[in-house]
DOKE-473706 format. One record per residue (C-alpha): x, y, z. Coordinates in steps of 0.001 Angstrom, whole numbers, plus 500000, padded with zeros to 6 digits. Layout:
N
XYZ
...
END
This chain:
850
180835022066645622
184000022491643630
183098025793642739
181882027167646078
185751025854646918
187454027626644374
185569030698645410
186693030362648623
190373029429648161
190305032309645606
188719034516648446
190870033528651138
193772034149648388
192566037879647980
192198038160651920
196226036906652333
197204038783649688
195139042102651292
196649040885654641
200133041009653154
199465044930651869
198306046180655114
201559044620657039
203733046324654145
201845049704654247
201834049367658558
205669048547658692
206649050978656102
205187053706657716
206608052849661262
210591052639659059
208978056078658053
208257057612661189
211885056279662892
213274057706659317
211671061180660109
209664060734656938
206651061968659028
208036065419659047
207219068155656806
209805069235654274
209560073195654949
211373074757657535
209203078027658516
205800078623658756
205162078785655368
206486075572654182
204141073076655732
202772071346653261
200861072212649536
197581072693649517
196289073579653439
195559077131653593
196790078132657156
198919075167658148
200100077381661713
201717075272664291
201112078322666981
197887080485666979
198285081949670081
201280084320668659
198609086061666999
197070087654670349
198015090790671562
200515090020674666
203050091265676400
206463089435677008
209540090527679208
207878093958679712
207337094364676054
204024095303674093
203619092911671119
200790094032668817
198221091425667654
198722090598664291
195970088987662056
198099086807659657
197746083172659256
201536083105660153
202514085336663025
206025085936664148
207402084644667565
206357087403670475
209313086165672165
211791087275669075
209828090475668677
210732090826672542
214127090062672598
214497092674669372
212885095591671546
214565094426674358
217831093076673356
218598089877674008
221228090569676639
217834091900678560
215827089547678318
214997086730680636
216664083657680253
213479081416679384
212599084418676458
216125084177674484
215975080392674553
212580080615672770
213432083183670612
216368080755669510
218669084386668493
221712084039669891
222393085514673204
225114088795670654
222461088632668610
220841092286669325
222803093880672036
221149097367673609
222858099270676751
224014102896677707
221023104828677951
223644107974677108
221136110975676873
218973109803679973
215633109538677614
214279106497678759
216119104258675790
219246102553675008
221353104551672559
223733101778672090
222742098603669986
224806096463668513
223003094154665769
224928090315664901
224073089203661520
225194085828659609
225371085238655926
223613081920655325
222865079840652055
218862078439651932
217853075785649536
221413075407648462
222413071786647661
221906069719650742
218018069535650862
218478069169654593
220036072660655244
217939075256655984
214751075554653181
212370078490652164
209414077953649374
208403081343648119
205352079080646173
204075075519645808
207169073430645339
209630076020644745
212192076354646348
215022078541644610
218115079036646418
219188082139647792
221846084061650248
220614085863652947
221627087994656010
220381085908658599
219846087058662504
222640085223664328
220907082151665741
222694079272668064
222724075390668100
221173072978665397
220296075125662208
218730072807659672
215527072305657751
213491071036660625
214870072901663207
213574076071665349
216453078814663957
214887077793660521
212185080295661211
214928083218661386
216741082423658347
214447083277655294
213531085919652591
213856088534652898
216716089328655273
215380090998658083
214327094861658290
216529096688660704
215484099503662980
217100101761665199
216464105270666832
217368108436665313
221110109146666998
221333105864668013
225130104540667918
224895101247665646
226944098600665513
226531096228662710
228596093096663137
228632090982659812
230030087459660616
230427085720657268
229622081890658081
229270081536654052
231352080151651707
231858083233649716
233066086401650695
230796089377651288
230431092884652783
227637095710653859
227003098626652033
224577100812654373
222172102284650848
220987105917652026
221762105765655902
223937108591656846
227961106492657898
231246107820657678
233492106353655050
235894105150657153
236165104440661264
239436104092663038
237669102414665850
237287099285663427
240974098762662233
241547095313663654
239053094848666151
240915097647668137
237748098794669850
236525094991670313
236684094944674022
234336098343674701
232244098166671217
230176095005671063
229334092435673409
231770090692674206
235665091053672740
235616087917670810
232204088654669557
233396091676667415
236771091527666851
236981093399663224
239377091498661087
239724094326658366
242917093352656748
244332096199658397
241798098818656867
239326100939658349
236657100990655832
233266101902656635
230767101494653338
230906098106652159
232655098163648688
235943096480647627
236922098731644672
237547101362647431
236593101362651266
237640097625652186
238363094304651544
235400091896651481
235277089608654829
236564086287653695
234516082971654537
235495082833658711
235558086012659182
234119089013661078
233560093026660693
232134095760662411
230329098663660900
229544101983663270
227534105023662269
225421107261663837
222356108114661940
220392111540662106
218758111346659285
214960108994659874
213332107535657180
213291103961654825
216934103074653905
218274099833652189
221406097562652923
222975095266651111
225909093176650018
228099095599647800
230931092021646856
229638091308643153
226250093548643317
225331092101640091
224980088251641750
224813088999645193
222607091643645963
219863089307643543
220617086431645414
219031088209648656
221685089762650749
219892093168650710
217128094498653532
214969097595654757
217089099227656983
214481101993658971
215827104970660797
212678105702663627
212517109273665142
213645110195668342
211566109858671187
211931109224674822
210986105743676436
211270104668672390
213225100865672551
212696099763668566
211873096782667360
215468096094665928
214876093078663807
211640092411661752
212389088782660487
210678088063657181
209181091705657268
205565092438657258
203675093841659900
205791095473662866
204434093921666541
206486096993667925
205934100357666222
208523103709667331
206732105776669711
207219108015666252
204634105470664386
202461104917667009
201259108745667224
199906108611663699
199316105142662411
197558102269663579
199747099815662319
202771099887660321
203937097363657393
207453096441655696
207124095428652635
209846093947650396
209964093390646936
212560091141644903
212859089286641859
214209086100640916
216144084537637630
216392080964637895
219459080934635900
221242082609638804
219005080572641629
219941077561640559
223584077932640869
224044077306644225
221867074241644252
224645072401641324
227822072379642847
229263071704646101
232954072724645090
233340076966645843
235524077479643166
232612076260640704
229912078221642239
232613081060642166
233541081272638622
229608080327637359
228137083154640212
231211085474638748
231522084774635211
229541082857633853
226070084296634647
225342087762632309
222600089736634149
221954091998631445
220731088574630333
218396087842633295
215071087042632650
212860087149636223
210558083900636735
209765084887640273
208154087786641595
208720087959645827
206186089822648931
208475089719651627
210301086652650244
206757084810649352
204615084474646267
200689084433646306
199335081808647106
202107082240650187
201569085644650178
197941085368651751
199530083276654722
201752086319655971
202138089315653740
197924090772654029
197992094227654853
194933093967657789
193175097008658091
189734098369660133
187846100882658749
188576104474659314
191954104389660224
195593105351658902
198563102770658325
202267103426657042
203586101033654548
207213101025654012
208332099765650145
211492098807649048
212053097318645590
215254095053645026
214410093233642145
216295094547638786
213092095762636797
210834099013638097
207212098180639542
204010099745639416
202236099225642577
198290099433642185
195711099143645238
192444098713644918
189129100167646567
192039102732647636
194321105793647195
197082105959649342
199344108887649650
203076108984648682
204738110685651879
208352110158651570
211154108523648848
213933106810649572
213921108628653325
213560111862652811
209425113311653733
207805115198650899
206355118636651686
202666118314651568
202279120131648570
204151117598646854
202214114321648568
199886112702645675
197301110723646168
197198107278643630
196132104594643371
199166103228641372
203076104052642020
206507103341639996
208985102077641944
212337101452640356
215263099266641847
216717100120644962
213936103039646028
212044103219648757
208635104898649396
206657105479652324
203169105374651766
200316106143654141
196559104421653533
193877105845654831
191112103528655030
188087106163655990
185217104776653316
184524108176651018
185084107201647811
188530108754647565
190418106966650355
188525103752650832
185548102645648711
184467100318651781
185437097271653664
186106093903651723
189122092258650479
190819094395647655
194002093414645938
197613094803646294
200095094033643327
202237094840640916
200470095892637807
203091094585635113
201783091392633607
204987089799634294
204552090425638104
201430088873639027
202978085625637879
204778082624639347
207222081209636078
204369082311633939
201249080903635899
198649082871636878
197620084325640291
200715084244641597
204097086839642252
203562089633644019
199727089427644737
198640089975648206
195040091843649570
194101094997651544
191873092699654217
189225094428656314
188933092573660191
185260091235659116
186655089392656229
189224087529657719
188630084494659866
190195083840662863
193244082191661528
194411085338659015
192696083308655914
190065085879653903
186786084932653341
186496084314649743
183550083333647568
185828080760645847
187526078219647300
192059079504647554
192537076145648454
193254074872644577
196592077239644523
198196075513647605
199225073363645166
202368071940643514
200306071039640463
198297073764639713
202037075859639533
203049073211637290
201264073734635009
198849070510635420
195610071881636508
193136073744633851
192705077435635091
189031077435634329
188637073622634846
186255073567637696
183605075729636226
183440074032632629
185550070593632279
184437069909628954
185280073671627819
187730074263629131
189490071261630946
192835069125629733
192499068728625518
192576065161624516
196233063807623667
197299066571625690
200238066863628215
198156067094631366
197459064491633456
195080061815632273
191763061839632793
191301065632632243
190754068185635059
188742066273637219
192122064136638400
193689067631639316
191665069278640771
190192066293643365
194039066346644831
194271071022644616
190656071412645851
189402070307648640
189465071938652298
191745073649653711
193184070788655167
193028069183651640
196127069243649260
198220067890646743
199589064493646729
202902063198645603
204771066370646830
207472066146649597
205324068018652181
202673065424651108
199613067993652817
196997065069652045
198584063227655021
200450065514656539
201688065656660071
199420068976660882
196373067165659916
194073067082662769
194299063615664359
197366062051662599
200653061026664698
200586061095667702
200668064562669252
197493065564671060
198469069479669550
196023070961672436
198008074537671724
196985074763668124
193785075119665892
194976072820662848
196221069837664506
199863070256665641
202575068284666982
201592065358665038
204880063407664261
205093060343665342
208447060672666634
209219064237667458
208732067774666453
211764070060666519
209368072783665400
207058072903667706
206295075327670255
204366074821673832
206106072970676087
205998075068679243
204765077981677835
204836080846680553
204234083301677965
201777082133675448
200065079876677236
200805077189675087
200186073455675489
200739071520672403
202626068625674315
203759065693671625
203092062562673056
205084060366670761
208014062034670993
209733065312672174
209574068887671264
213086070175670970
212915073912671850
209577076287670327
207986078877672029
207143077516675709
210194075941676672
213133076457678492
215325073873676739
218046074397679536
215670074908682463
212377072824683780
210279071612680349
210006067997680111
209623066778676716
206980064670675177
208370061455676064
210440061998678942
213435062835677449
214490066478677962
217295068239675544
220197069574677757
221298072430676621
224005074403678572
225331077822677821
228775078579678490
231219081367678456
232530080670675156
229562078483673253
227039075738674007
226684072515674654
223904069909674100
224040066710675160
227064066311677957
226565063142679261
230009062216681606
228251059737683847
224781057828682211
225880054581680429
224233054197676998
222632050850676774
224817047562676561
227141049602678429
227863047865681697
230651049709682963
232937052852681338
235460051329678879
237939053652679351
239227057208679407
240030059575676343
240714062993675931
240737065026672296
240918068080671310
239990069013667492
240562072421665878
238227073624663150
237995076493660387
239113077902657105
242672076824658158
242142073376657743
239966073346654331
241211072236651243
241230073614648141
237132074264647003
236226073921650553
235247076557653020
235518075150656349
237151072217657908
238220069982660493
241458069309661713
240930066019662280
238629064100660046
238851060705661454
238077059248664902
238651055939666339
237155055585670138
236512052268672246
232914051161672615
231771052645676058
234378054841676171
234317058121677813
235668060806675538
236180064809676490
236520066631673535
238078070142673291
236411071919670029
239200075116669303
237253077315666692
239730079292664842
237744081112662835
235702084524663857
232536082876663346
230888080038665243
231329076861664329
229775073190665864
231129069662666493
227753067639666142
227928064077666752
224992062433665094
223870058478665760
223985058306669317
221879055955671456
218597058424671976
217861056658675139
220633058499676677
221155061288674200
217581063508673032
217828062910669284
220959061010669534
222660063567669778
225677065223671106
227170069079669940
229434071477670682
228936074881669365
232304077216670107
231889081269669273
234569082777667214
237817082415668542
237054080422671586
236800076486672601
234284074632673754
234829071603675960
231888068943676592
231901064789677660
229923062089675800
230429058325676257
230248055794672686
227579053075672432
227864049482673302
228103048535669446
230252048763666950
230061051221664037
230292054501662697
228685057849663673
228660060874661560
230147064230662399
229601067908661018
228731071526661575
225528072015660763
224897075492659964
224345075719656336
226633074486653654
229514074397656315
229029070442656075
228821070613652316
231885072762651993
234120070706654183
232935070696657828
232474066785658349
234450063831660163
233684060645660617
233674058829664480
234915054430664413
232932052632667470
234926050043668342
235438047799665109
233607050574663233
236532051042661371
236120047569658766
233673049411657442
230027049142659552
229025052303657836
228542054802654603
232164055974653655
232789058704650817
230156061360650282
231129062187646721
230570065592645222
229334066906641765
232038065373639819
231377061779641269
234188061320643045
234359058762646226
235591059996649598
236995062971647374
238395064645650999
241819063392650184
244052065747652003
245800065828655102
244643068082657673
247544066543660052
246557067662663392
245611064589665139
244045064214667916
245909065077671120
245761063716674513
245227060280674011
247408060369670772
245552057771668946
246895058738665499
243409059874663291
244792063066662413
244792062451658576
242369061441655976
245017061389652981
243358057570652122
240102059986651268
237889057562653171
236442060739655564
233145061004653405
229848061010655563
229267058509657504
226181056432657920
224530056674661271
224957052964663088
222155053198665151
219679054090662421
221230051996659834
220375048748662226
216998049671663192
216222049657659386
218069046366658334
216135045208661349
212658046203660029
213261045669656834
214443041918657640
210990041656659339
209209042590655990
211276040535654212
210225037493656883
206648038059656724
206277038673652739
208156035531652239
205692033654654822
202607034942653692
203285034347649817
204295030418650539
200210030301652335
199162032174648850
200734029177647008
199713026737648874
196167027415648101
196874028246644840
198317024161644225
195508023016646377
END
């Protein structure tokens, strides 16, 4: 009797104790979802998780459509780009519907096209916008890129100008990546290049092999702004006073200081592949990734180019040139990477360290490459979006460009393909060669052609036949094998319908941060005892079967313990919330919201992937500023206006706890290089607000730079404000004036510009609610050196109107603040944990004693 007691006390002990697990697992994961911590950790297509295959949050880009009037091509990779950017690059996105450019998410200057001069049927005027933007620099919440399974070195790219939030989870993440975009335009085509530098560094354009004069008059101080670009305060030059043309500081210009802006102008006759790239500290900057394809088409009539080819690969819109010979046509990028010089960036947050370390301290005649890039990837990654697709008996141009600092040696196989043209310029025919392996040394470009007609010599057959570079060195990912430059040659029959080839082993098992590691025996999984982890070894315990159980799998398997944590991902079918009806892998599944997801009212693509649990800030398929109701009823309010944007207004709607309007304020803040202090970039006049709870506060946002800059209010109630959120985003040289009202309690919201690094190199504030001030909140960011609150200097503006004296932060106390809102939800349910731990271990020892 006793015993059958004990048994049951001890059973009823294991049942609490079991009880008290599950309610620590269930709550955890609801502070989880409110945290975000449901989200994936990549920004683009490619970054959603380790070990699932084809991870694609929108299948139907991969159909042939057409969009605004414009042909987009199918194309057959797991990771398709947006037909609405490829639309608004043939188009120009001062063409395009309204609905179009807000899912393309370029900004409206981004690709200007007008003045159809010679009557042919084309624009012969196209101005292109481009940004210079850090990725997987030291804020792990700026914009991100993983070229392979958990790596994510940090590079500098010229980035398509984008507009409003551009962070890791956002939709502009998918336009800021490696490689920086390939740029096309039309034989005789006047070009406008405007390079905006929103970096911390400065930088310039050297145009490598297309045909520019030296020098332009029309450029010397923006003289030309109001006739040459979109708008005059969209490409005001700010030359210093000279008129260089080519991009190089020892003799044509000055490089284009952090805030600033420069046009370049050329005419080019000459078609062919040409390169461009930064030409500040070509030694650092051109490895870091601020280089591209730049492609001169031919002239033809009724021939509107696809101007920007983000992240390279196949081109949805091939010249009228192209389309009369080629069935398809592919950019393909090559680039190295030294981790020595990668890692850099991600170290410091001070610009005069990453200066002199960028500038003196790193030797490249050092470097020693540990990455080998496809169009900014490495295989595994390169499978997802970098596959040459191909049908038998046809004829594709492939455009090369290698920017890496050692030579390559390209080798196909089942084919020869035919060397047409170097570095722009056609060979006769006598001098094509066919090969089936070609050198390519740093900075060249080659056009190749591949005919795939099966006679031995062309094409030995359909299948799935590798494309790499045959150095040892460059079929590697820091020394592991497959990885680099490795991508295939994939006939239609062998593909599935997602992009993924139809192997006879299972890819799967390199999706995976451990296998890149170093932790998973390459030949484990056909001999363990052989060939799996030696006893006393390194590896992971238990030998290769441990490993491989978490890299195998399905496609829908993956590693564990990795921040995109695929095993329970939010794209798994049936996780979250989000019914993802537009998608083939399960999409939409956050619990909260998805800021990447695309289908809310999807006119063009049909899409549908609605997320019930929260909202869907802006993909493909919605018009953020028009009609498209968001998952939960909330619906981001996005207006455009003449000088910027603004999200969020909200003069009238009381936030709750609010039962009347407090009172009345009126600010304006100034922001830019002016204001930064010494090893800062950017700044705020003003780095400390005090407002009234309920009060109703206009703010004026002056941008003094010429480069757009944002006044983001973070922390807001999201009952009244999508994502609590509230932003002003003011163009260069312009202001920006928008209303928001405070919450009901006290405390401190956080306030930056979030386009990369900006908030990192001095672009934050700090907003008091009420008594938010006696410290309700995170003060004092710190930087590398450890310092507290380490903004110590005066920016002395103020703020005027209301005159409530916050115009300094000299008591250095203007570090990030926490977010009140958030902060309270999570004392609140962790409180609750703490409640019901403590409750259900007195039961446990109670029937312990009894």
């Amino acid at each position: 009797m006793n015993g059958r007691r004990v048994v049951g006390r001890r059973t009823l002990v294991v049942a609490v104790l079991c009880l008290c697990g599950l309610s620590l697992v269930l709550t955890c994961g609801a502070v989880a979802a409110q945290d975000g911590g449901g989200h994936h950790g990549g920004g683009d297509e490619g970054d959603h998780g380790s070990g699932t295959i084809c991870p694609n949050d929108h299948p139907e880009w991969r159909a042939e459509q057409a969009i605004a009037g414009v042909a987009v091509a199918a194309s057959q990779r797991c990771n398709p780009d947006s037909p609405s950017v490829v639309a608004a690059s043939v188009k120009g996105t001062n063409n395009v519907p309204r609905d179009v450019l807000m899912r393309s998410r370029l900004g409206r200057d981004a690709v200007v096209k007008r003045n159809d001069s010679d009557g042919d049927g084309d624009p012969d005027e196209i101005h292109v916008t481009l940004e210079v933007t850090g990725v997987n620099e030291r804020n792990e919440s700026d914009a991100t890129h993983e070229i392979a399974p958990g790596v994510k070195p940090s590079f500098w790219t010229f980035a398509p100008k984008t507009r409003g939030m551009v962070s890791e989870d956002s939709k502009a993440q998918r336009l800021i990546r490696m490689p920086s975009p390939t740029l096309r335009a039309e034989a005789g085509d006047k070009v406008f290049v405007h390079l905006e530098n929103t970096h911390y560094l400065p930088h310039t354009i050297h145009l490598h092999g297309v045909d520019h004069p030296y020098e332009t008059n029309e450029s010397t101080n923006g003289s030309e702004a109001s006739g040459s670009g979109p708008a005059s305060s969209e490409n005001a030059s700010l030359g210093g006073g000279d008129d260089g043309n080519d991009g190089v500081p020892q003799t044509s210009e000055k490089p284009l200081l952090p805030g600033e802006n420069r046009t370049y102008e050329f005419t080019p006759e000459q078609a062919g592949t040409m390169f461009y790239h930064c030409h500040v500290v070509p030694n650092a900057h051109v490895l870091m990734g601020l280089n591209g394809m730049f492609v001169v088409e031919e002239e033809r009539a009724n021939n509107s180019v696809q101007t920007l080819n983000v992240g390279a690969g196949k081109v949805r819109h091939p010249s009228k040139g192209v389309g009369e010979n080629y069935t398809a046509e592919y950019d393909m990028a090559y680039q190295t990477v030294d981790k020595e010089l990668h890692e850099i960036p991600q170290q410091y947050d001070d610009t005069r360290r990453i200066a002199k370390e960028i500038n003196r301290g790193y030797d490249v005649t050092d470097s020693d490459p540990d990455y080998f890039l496809l169009n900014g990837k490495s295989f595994p990654y390169t499978v997802r979006e970098s596959i040459v697709a191909t049908e038998r008996n046809e004829s594709y141009r492939l455009r090369m460009l290698n920017t890496g600092t050692r030579p390559m040696s390209i080798h196909t196989h089942g084919h020869k393909f035919t060397t047409e043209a170097y570095d722009g310029i056609e060979l006769d025919e006598s001098q094509e060669i066919q090969r089936d392996v070609l050198s390519i040394t740093t900075a060249q470009r080659v056009d190749l052609t591949l005919n795939t007609t099966v006679d031995g010599l062309n094409s030995y057959g359909e299948g799935l036949w590798l494309a790499h570079d045959h150095r040892e060195s460059g079929v590697t990912t820091d020394g592991i094998s497959p990885g680099g430059t490795v991508t295939m040659i994939a006939y239609e029959d062998y593909l599935d319908e997602r992009g993924v080839p139809r192997t006879d082993t299972n890819l799967s098992r390199y999706f995976s941060e451990a296998y890149y590691d170093g932790e998973i025996p390459y030949w484990g999984r056909m001999d363990p005892e052989a060939f799996g982890e030696p006893p006393g070894s390194n590896g992971t315990a238990g030998g290769d079967g441990a490993d491989e159980s978490a890299a195998n799998g399905s496609d829908t398997g993956g590693s564990s313990g990795h921040d995109h944590g695929s095993g329970n991902d939010d794209h798994g079918a049936g996780t979250g919330t989000g019914d993802g009806t537009a998608t083939s892998d399960g999409a939409n599944a956050d619990g909260d919201m998805d800021m990447d997801g695309d289908g809310m009212n999807g006119s063009d693509t049909n899409a549908s992937g609605n997320a019930s649990g929260g909202m869907d800030m802006g993909g493909d398929g919605m018009d953020m500023g028009g009609d498209g109701m968001m998952g939960g009823g909330m619906m981001m309010d996005m207006s455009m206006v003449p000088n910027g944007t603004v999200i969020n207004a909200n003069p009238d709607e009381l936030p709750p706890g609010c039962e009347a309007v407090s009172g009345e304020r009126t600010v304006t803040v100034k922001g830019g290089e002016e204001w930064a202090a010494p090893g800062e970039a950017f700044a705020f006049s003003t780095e400390e607000f005090a407002f009234d709870r309920c009060e109703r506060v206009t703010v004026t946002f002056e941008n003094h730079d010429d480069v757009r800059h944002q006044w983001m209010v973070h922390g807001l109630p999201t009952e009244t404000y999508p994502m609590g959120m509230f932003n002003l985003e003011a163009r260069q040289q312009g202001s920006v004036t928008g209303t928001f009202i405070t919450p009901a309690e006290n405390g401190r919201l956080e306030l930056h510009c979030s386009l990369p690094q900006h908030e990192q190199k001095g672009m934050h504030a700090a907003i008091a609610v009420g008594d938010g001030a006696d410290g309700s909140g995170e003060t004092g960011g710190g930087n590398e050196t450890g310092e507290e609150g380490s903004h110590a200097h005066s920016h002395g503006d103020g703020a005027s109107g209301s005159g409530e004296g916050t115009g300094s932060s000299a008591d250095g106390s203007a570090g990030r603040a926490g977010v009140a809102g958030s902060e309270a939800m999570s004392a609140a349910v962790w409180g609750g944990i703490g409640l019901l731990v403590a409750a259900l271990l007195a039961v446990v020892a109670v029937l312990i004693r009894r």
